[in-house]
N, C-alpha and C positions, 0 to 999 in steps of 0.2 A: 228398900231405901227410897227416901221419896224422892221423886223428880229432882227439885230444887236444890237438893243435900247433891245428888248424884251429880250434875251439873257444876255445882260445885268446884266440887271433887276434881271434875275434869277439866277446869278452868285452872287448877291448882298443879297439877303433873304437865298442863301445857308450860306454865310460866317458870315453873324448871327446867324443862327441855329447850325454852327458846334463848339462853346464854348460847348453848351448843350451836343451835342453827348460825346463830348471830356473827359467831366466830368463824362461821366459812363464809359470811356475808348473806345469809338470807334470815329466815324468819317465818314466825307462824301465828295466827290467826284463829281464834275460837270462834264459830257462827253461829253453829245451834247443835243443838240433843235434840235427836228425833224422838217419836215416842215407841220406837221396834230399838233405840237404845243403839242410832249410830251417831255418830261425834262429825261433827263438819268442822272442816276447817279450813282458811285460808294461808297456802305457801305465798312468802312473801320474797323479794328481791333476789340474790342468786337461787334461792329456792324455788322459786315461781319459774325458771327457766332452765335448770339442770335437767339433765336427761337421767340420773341418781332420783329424783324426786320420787317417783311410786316408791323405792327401795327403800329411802329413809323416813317416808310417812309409814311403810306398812312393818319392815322391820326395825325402825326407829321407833318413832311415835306411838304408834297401834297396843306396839309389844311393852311397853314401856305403864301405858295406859291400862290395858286390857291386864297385866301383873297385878297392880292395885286392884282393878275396878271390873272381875272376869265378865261380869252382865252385861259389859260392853260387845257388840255386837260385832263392831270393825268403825275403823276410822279413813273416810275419804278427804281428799280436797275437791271444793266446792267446784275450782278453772279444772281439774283432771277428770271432771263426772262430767260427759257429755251426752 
């Protein structure tokens, strides 16, 4: 699958999952596709400050993503990767 296509893709299962976020008050953020096929992204407002947040990016998001898309490798956020 090429890059761009894949990319995509994953720009497309964010923008579904972000009504969810939205609705507890936070949000989420696409930044880049690495080329080892990890998904960065930005938590945004109650999201960016929950103590839930690993839980819902990795069994949220990740799982969500990585169903469609299995070549995905894992999904971090950019403020939780120190």
């Amino acid at each position: 699958m090429k890059e761009e296509f894949l990319e995509a893709k994953v720009k497309s299962i964010i923008e579904q999952l972000r009504p969810y976020l939205q609705q507890d008050g936070g949000d989420i953020e696409f930044v880049e596709l690495t080329e080892d096929n990890i998904v960065k992204v930005k938590l945004q407002g109650a999201c960016g400050s929950c103590p839930h947040a690993k839980m819902t990016l990795k069994q949220g998001v990740e799982s969500a993503i990585k169903e469609y898309l299995p070549q995905i490798t894992s999904v971090e956020d950019v403020i939780l990767d120190f």
